[in-house]
MDTraj code that builds the backbone (N, CA, C; nanometers):
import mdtraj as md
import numpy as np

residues = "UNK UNK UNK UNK UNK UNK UNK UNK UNK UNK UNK UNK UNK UNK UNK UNK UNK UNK UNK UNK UNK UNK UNK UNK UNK UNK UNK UNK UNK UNK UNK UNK UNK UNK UNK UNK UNK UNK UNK UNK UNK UNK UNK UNK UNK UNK UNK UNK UNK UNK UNK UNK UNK UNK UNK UNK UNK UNK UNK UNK UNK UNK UNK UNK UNK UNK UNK UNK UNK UNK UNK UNK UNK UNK UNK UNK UNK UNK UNK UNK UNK UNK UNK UNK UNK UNK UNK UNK UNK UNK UNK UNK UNK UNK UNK UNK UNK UNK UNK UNK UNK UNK UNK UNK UNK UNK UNK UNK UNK UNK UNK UNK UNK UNK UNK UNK UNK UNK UNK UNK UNK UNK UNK UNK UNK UNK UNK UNK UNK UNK UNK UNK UNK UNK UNK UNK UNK UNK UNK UNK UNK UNK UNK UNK UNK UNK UNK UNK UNK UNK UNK UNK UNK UNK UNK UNK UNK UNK UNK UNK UNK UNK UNK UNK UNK UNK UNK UNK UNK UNK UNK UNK UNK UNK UNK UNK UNK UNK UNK UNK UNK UNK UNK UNK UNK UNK UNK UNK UNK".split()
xyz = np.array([
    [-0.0887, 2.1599, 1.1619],
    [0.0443, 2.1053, 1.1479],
    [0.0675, 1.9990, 1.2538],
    [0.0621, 1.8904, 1.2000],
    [0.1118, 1.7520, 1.3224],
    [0.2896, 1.7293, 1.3545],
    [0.2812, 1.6925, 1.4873],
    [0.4188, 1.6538, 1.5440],
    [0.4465, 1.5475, 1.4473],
    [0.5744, 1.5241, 1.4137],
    [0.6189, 1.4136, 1.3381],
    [0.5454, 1.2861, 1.4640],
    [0.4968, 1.2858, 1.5944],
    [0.5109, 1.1839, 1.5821],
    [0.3132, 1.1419, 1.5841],
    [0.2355, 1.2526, 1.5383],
    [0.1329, 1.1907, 1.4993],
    [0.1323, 1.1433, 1.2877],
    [0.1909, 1.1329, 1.2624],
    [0.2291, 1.1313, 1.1413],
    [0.2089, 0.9392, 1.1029],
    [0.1299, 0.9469, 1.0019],
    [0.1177, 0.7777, 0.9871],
    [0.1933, 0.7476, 0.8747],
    [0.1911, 0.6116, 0.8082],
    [0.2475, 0.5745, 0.6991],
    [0.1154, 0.6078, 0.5877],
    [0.2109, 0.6073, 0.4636],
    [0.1220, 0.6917, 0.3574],
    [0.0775, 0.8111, 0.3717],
    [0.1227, 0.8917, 0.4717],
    [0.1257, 1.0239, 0.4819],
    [0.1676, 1.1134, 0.3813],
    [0.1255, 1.2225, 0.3259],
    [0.1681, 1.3194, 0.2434],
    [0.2390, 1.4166, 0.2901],
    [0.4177, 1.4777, 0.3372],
    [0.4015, 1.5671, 0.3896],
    [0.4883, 1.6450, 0.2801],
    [0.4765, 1.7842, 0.3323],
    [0.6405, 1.9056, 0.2407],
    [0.6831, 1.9174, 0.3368],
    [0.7909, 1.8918, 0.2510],
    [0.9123, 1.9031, 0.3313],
    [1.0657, 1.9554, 0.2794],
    [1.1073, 2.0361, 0.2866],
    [1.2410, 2.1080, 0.1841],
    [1.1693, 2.1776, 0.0399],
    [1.0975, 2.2220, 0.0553],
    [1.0335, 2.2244, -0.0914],
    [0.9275, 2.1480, -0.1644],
    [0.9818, 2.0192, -0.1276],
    [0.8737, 1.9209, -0.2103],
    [0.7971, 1.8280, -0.1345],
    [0.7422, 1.7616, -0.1978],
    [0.5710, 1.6776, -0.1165],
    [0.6821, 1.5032, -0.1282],
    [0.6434, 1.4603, -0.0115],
    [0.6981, 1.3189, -0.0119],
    [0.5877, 1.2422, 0.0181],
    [0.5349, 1.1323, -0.0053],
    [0.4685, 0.9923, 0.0861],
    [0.5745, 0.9684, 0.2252],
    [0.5135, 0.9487, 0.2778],
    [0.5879, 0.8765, 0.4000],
    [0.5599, 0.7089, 0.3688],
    [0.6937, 0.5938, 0.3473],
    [0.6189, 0.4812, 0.3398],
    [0.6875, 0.3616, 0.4367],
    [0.7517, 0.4681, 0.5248],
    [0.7993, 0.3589, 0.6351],
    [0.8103, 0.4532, 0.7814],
    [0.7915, 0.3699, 0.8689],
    [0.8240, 0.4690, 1.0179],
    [0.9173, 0.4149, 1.1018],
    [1.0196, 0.4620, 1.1232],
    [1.0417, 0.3652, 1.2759],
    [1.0822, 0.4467, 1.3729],
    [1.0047, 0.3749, 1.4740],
    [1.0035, 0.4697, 1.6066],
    [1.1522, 0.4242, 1.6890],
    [1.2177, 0.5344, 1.7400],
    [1.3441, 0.4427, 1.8599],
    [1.3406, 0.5879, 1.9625],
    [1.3597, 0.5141, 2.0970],
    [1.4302, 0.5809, 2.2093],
    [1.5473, 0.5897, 2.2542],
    [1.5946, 0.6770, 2.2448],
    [1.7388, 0.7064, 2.2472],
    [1.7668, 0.7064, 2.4106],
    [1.8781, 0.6247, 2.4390],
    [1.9564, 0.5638, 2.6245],
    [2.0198, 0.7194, 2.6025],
    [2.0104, 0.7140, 2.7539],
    [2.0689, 0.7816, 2.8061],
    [2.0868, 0.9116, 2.7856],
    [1.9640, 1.0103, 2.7237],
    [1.9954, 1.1515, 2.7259],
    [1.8214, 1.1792, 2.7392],
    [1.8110, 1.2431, 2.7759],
    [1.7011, 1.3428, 2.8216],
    [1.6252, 1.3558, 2.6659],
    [1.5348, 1.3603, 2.6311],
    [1.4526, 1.3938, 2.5145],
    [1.3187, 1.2848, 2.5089],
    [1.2538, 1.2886, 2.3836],
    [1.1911, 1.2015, 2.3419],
    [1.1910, 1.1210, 2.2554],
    [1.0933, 1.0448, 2.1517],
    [1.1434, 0.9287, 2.0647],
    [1.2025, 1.0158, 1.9562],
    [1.2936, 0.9472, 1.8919],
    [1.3268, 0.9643, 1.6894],
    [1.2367, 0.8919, 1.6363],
    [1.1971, 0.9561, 1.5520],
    [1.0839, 0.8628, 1.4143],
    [1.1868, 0.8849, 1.3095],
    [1.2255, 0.8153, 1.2324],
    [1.3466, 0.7482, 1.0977],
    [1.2092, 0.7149, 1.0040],
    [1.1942, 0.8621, 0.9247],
    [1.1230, 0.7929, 0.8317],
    [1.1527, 0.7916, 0.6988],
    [1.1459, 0.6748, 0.6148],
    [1.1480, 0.7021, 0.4691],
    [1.0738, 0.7368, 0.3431],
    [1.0902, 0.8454, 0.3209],
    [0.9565, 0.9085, 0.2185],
    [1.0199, 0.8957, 0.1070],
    [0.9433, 0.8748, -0.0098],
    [0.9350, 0.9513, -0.1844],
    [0.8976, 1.0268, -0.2199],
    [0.9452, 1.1399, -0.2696],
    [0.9110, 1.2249, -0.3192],
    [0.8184, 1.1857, -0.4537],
    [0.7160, 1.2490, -0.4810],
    [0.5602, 1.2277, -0.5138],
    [0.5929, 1.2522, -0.7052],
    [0.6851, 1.3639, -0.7260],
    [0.7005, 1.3698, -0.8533],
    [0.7969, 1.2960, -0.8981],
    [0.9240, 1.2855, -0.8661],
    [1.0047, 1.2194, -0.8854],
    [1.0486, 1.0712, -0.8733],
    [1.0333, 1.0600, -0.7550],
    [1.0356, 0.8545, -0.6721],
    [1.1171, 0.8878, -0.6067],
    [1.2310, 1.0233, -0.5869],
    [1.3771, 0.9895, -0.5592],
    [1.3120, 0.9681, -0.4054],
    [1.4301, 0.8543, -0.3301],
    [1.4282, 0.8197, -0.2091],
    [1.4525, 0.8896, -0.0970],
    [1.4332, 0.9386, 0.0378],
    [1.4575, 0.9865, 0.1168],
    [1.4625, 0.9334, 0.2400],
    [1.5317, 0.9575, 0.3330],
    [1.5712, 0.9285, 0.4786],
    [1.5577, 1.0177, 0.5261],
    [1.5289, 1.0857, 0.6576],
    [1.5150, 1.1553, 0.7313],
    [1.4542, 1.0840, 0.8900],
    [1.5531, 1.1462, 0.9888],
    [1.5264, 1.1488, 1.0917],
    [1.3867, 1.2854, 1.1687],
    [1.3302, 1.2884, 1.2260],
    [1.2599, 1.3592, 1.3610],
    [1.2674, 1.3314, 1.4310],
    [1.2724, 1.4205, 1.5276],
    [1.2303, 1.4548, 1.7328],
    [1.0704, 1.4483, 1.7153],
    [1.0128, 1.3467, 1.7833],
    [0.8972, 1.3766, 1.7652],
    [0.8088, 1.4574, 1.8282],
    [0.8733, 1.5666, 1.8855],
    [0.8044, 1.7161, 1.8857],
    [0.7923, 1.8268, 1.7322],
    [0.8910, 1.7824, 1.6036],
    [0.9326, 1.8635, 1.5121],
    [0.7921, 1.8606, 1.4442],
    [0.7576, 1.9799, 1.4018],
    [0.6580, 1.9962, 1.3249],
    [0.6481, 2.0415, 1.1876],
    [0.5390, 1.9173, 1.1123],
    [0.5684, 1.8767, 0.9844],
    [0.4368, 1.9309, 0.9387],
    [0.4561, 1.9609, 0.7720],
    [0.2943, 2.0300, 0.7197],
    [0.2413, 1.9133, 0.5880],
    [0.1184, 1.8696, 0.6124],
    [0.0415, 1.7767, 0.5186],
    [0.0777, 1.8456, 0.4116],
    [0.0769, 1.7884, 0.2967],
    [0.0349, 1.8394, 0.1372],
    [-0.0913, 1.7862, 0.1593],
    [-0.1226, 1.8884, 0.0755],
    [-0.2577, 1.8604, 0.0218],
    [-0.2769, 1.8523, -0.0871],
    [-0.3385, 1.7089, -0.1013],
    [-0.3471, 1.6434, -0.1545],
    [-0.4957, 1.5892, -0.2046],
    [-0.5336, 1.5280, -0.3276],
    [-0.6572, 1.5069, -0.3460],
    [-0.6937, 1.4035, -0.3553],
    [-0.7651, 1.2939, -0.2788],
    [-0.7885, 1.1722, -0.3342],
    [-0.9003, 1.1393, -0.3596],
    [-0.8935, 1.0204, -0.5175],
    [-1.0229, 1.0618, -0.6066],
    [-1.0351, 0.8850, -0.6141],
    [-1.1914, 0.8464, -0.5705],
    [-1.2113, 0.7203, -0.6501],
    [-1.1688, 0.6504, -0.7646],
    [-1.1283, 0.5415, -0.8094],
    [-1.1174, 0.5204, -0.8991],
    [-1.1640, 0.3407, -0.8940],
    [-1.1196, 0.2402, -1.0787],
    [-1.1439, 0.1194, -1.0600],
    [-0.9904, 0.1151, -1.1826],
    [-0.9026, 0.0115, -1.1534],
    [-0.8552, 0.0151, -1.2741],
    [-0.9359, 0.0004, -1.4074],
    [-0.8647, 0.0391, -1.5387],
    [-0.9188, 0.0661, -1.6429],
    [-0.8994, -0.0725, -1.7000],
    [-0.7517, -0.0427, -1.7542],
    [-0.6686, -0.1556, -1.8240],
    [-0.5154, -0.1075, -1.8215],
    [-0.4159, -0.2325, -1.8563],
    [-0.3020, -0.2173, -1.8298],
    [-0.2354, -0.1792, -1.9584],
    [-0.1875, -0.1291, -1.9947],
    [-0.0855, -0.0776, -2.1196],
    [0.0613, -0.0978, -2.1094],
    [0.1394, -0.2142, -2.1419],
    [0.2681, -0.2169, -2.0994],
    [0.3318, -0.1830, -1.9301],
    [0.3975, -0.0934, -1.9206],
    [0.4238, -0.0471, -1.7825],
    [0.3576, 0.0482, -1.7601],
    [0.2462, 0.0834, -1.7689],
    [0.1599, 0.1544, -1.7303],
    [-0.0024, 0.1298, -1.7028],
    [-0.0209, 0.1908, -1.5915],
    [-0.1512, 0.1392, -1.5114],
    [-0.2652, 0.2769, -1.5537],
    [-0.3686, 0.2389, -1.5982],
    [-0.4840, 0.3403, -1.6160],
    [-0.6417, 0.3203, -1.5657],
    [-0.6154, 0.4339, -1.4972],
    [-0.7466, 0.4377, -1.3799],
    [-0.8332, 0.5422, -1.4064],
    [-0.9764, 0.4609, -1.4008],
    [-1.0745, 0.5846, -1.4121],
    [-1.1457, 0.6021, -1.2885],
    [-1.1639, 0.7719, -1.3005],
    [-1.2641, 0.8277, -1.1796],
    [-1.3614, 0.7098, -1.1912],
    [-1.4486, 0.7134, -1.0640],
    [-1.5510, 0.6617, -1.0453],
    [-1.6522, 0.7839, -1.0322],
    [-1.6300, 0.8879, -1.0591],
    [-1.7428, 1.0007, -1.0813],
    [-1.7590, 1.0895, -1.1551],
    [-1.6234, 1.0955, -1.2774],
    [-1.6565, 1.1789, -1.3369],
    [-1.5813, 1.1352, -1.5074],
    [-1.4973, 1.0200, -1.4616],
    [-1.4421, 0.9145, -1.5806],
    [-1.3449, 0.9897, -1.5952],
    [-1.2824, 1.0627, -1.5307],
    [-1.1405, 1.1172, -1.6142],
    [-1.0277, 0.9629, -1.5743],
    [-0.9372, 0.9902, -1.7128],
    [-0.8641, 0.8651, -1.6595],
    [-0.7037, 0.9179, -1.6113],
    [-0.6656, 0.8403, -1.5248],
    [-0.5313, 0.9333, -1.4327],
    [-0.4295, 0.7787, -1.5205],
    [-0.3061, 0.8120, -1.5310],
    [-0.2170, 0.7211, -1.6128],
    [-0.1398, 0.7405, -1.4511],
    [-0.0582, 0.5983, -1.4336],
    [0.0036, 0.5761, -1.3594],
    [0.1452, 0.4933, -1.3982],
    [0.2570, 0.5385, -1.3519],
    [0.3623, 0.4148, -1.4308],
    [0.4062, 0.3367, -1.2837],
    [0.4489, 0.2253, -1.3710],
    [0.4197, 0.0797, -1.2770],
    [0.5235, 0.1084, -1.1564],
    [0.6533, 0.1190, -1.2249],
    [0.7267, 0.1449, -1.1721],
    [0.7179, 0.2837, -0.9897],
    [0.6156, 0.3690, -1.0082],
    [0.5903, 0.4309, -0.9428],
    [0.5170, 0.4171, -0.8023],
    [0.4370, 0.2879, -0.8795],
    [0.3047, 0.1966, -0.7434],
    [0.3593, 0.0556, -0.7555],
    [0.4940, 0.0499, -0.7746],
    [0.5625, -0.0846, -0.7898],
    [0.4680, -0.1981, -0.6411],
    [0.4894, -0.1379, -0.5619],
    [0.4266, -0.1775, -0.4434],
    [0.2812, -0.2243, -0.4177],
    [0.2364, -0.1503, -0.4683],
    [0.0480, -0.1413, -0.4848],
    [0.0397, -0.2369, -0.6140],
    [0.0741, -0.2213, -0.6988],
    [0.0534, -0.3601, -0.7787],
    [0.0450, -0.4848, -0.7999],
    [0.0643, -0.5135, -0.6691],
    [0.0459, -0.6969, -0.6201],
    [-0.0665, -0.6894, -0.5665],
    [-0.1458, -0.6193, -0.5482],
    [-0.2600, -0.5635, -0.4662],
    [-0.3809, -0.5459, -0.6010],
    [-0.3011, -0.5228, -0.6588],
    [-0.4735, -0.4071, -0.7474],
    [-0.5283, -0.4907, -0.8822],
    [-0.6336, -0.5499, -0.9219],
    [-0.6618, -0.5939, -1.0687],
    [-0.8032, -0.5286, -1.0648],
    [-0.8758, -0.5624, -1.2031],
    [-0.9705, -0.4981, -1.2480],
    [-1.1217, -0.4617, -1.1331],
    [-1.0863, -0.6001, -1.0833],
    [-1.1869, -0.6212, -0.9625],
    [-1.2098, -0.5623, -0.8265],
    [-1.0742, -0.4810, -0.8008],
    [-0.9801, -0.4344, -0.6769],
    [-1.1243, -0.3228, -0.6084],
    [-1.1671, -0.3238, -0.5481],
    [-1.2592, -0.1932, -0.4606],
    [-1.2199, -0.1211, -0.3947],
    [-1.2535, -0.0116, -0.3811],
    [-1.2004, 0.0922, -0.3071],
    [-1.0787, 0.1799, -0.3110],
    [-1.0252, 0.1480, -0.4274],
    [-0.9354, 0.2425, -0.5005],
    [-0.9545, 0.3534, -0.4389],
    [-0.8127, 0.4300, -0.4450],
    [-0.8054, 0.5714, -0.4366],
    [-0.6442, 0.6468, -0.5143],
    [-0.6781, 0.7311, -0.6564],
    [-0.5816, 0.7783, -0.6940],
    [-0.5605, 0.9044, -0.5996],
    [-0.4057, 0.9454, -0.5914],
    [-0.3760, 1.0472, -0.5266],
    [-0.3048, 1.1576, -0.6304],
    [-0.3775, 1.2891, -0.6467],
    [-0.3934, 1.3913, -0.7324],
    [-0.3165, 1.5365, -0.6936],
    [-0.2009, 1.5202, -0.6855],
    [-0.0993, 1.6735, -0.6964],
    [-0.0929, 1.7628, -0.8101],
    [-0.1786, 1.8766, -0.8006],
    [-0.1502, 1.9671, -0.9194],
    [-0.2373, 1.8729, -1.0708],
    [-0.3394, 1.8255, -1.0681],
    [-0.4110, 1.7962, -1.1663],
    [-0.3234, 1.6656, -1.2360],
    [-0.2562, 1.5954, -1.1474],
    [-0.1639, 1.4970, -1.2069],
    [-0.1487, 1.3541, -1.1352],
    [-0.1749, 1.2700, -1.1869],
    [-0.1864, 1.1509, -1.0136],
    [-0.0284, 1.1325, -1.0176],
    [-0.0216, 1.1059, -0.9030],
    [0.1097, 1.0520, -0.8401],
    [0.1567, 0.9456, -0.7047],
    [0.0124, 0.8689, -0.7452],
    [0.0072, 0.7595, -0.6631],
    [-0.1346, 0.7005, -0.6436],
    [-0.1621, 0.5425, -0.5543],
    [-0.2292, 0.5175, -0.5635],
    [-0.2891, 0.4652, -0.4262],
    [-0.3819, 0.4635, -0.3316],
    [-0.4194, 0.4621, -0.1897],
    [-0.4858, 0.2473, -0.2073],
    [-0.4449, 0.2117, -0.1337],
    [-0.5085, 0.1080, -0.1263],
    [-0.6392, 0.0541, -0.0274],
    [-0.7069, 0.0192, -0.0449],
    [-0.8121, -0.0685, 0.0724],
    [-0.7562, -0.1157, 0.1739],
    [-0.7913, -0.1471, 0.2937],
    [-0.7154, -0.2010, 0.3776],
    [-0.7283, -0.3578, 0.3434],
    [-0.8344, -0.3866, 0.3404],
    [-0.8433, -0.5488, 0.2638],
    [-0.8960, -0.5396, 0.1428],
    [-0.7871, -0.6217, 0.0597],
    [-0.8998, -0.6824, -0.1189],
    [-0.8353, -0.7824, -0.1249],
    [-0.9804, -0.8340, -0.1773],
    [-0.9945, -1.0218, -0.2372],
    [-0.9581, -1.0097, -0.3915],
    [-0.8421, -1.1581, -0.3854],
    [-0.7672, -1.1787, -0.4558],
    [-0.7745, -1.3251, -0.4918],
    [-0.7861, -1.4003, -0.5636],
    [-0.7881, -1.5747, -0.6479],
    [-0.6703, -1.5788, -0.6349],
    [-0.6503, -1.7583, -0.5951],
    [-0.5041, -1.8138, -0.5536],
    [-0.4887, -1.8441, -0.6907],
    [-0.3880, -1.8791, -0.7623],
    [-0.3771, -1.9156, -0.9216],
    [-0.3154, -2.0787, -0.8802],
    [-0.2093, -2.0339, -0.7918],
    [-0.1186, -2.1722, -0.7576],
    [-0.0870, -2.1818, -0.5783],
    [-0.1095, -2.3234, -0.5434],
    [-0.0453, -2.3683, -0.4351],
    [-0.0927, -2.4749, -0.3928],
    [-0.0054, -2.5719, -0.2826],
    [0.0018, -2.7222, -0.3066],
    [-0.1968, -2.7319, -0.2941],
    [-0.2172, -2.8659, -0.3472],
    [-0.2933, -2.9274, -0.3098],
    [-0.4042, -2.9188, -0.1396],
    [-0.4875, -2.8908, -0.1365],
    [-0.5556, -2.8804, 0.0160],
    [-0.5489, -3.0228, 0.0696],
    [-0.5671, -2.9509, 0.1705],
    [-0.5296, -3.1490, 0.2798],
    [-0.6721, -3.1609, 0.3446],
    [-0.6675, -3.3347, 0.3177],
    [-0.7878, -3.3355, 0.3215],
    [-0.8166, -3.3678, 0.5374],
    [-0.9359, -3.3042, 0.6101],
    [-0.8714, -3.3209, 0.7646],
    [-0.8291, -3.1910, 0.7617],
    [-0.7809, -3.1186, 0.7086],
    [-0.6594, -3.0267, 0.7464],
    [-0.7685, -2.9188, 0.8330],
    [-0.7096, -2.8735, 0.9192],
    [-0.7879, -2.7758, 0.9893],
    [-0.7792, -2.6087, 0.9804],
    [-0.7856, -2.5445, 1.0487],
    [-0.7739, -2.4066, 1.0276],
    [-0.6783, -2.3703, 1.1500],
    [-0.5429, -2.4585, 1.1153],
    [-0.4418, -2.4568, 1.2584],
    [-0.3033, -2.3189, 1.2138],
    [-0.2395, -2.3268, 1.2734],
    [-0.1258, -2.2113, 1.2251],
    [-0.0389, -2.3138, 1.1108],
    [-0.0950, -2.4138, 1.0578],
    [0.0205, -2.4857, 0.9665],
    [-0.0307, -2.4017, 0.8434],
    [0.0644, -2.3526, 0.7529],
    [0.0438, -2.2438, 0.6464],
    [0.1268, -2.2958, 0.5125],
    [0.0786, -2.2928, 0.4368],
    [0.1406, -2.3309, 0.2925],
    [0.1714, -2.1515, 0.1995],
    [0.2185, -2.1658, 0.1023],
    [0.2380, -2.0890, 0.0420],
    [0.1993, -2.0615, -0.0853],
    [0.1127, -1.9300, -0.1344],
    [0.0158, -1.9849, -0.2191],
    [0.0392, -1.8530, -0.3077],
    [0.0533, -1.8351, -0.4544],
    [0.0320, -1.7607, -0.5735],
    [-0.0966, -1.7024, -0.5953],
    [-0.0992, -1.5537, -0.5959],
    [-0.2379, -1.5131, -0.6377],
    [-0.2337, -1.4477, -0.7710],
    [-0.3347, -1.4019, -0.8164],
    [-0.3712, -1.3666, -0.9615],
    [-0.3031, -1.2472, -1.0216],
    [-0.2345, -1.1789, -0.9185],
    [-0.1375, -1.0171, -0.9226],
    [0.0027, -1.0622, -0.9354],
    [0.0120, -1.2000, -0.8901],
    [0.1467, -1.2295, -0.8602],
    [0.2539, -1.2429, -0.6985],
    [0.1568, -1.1867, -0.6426],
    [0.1625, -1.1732, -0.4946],
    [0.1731, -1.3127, -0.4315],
    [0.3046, -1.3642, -0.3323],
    [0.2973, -1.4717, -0.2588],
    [0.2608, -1.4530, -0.0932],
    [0.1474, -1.5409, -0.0706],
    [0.1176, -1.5108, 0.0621],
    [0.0461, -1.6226, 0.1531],
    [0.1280, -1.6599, 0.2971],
    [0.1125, -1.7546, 0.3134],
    [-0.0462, -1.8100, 0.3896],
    [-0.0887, -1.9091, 0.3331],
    [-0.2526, -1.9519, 0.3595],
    [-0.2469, -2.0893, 0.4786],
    [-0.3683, -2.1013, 0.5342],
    [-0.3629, -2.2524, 0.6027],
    [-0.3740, -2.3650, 0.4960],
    [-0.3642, -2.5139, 0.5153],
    [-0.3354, -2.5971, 0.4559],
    [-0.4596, -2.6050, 0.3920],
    [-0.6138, -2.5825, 0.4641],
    [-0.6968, -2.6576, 0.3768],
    [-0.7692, -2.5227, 0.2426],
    [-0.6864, -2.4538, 0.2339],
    [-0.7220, -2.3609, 0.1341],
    [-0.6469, -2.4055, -0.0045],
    [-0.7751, -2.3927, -0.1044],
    [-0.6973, -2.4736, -0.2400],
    [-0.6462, -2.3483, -0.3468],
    [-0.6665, -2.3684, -0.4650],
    [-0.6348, -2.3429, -0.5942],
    [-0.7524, -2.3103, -0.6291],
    [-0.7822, -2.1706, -0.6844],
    [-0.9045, -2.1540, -0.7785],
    [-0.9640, -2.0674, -0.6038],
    [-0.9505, -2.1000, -0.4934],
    [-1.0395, -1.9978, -0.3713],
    [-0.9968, -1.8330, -0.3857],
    [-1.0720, -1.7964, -0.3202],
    [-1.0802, -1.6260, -0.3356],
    [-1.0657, -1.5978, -0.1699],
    [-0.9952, -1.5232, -0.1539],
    [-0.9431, -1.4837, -0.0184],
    [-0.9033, -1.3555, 0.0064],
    [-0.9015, -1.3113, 0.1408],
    [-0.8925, -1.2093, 0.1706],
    [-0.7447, -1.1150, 0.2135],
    [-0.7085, -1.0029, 0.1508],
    [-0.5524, -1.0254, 0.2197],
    [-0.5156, -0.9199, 0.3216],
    [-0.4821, -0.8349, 0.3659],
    [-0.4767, -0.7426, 0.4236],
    [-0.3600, -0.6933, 0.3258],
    [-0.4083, -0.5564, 0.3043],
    [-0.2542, -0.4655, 0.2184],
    [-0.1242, -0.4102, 0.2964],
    [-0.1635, -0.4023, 0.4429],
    [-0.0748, -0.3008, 0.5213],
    [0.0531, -0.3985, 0.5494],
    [0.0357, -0.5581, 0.5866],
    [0.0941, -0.6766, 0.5956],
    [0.1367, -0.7813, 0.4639],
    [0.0571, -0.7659, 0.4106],
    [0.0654, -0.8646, 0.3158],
    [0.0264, -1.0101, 0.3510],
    [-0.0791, -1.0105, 0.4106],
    [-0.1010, -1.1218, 0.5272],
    [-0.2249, -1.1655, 0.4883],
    [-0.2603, -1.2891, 0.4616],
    [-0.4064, -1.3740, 0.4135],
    [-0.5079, -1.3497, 0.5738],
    [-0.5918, -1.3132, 0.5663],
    [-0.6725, -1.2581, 0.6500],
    [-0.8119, -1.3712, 0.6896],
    [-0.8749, -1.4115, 0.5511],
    [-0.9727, -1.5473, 0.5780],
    [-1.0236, -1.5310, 0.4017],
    [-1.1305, -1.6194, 0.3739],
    [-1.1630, -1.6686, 0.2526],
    [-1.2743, -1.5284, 0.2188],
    [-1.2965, -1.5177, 0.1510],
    [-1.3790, -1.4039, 0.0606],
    [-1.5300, -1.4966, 0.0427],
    [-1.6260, -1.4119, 0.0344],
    [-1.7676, -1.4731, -0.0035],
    [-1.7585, -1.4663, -0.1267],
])
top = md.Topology()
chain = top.add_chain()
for i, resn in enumerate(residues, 1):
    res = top.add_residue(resn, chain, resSeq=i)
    for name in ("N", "CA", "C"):
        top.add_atom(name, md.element.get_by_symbol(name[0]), res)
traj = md.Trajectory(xyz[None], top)
């Protein structure tokens, strides 16, 4: 059982009954009274989506769900719904969009390192890579000279995802993004 304050984001914990994600943290120190930090975190509950707030002392002690996470590659898309197969045994886990609203600027057929997350024989979420390469679809023109300086343009990728690049990166390049930021990282081989 971890202190709320070893507790990361994308954490699985129970809590009141039911299993939440943890998908935000924020740490604060409270003036002027004797204690330690508050962690303010906001979880979803895993079956439902409904939203949650909750404060901790980060001495309070919180219990993991357990939870299963299973390889996968996306399949194909079906309306608002995302379908993923094992990578070991082909079962396919259905996901609705609305649920990995988040992870979906992130994920196409090509995406590596998938991971569905499996409560009770049922997915209810989806783990991302820390980096996947993604094709720019749209953004201005590359400059020609242009260097690899902090001047950044703003560039459309193939998920739909906007994220800002240096100038001499074009249209049609494959690049790298980081998921935790949303942040262009360098060009993809």
């Amino acid at each position: 059982m971890p202190k709320a304050s070893e507790i990361k984001k994308n954490a699985a914990v129970e809590y009141n009954g039911s299993v939440y994600f943890v998908k935000d943290i924020e740490r604060s120190v409270p003036q002027g009274r004797a204690g330690g930090s508050i962690y303010r975190m906001r979880m979803y509950d895993v079956v439902t989506g409904a939203k949650l707030d909750e404060s901790f002392k980060d001495s309070d002690m919180l219990n993991l769900a357990d939870l299963v996470r299973r390889p996968v590659t996306l399949s194909y898309v079906d309306g608002d719904e995302y379908n993923f197969m094992d990578s070991e045994d082909f079962t396919m886990y259905p996901l609705n969009k609305e649920s990995i609203a988040d992870e979906v600027l992130f994920i196409n057929e090509e995406t590596q390192g998938l991971q569905v997350v499996v409560l009770n024989e049922s997915a209810v979420g989806v783990d991302l890579p820390t980096i996947v390469e993604l094709v720019i679809v749209e953004t201005a023109p590359a400059m020609k000279g242009a260097s690899a300086t902090s001047r950044t343009k703003p560039a459309t990728l193939s998920t739909g995802l906007v994220v800002q690049v240096p100038e001499h990166i074009a249209e049609g390049d494959r690049i790298k993004v980081n998921t935790d930021e949303s942040k262009f990282t360098g060009r993809a081989n």
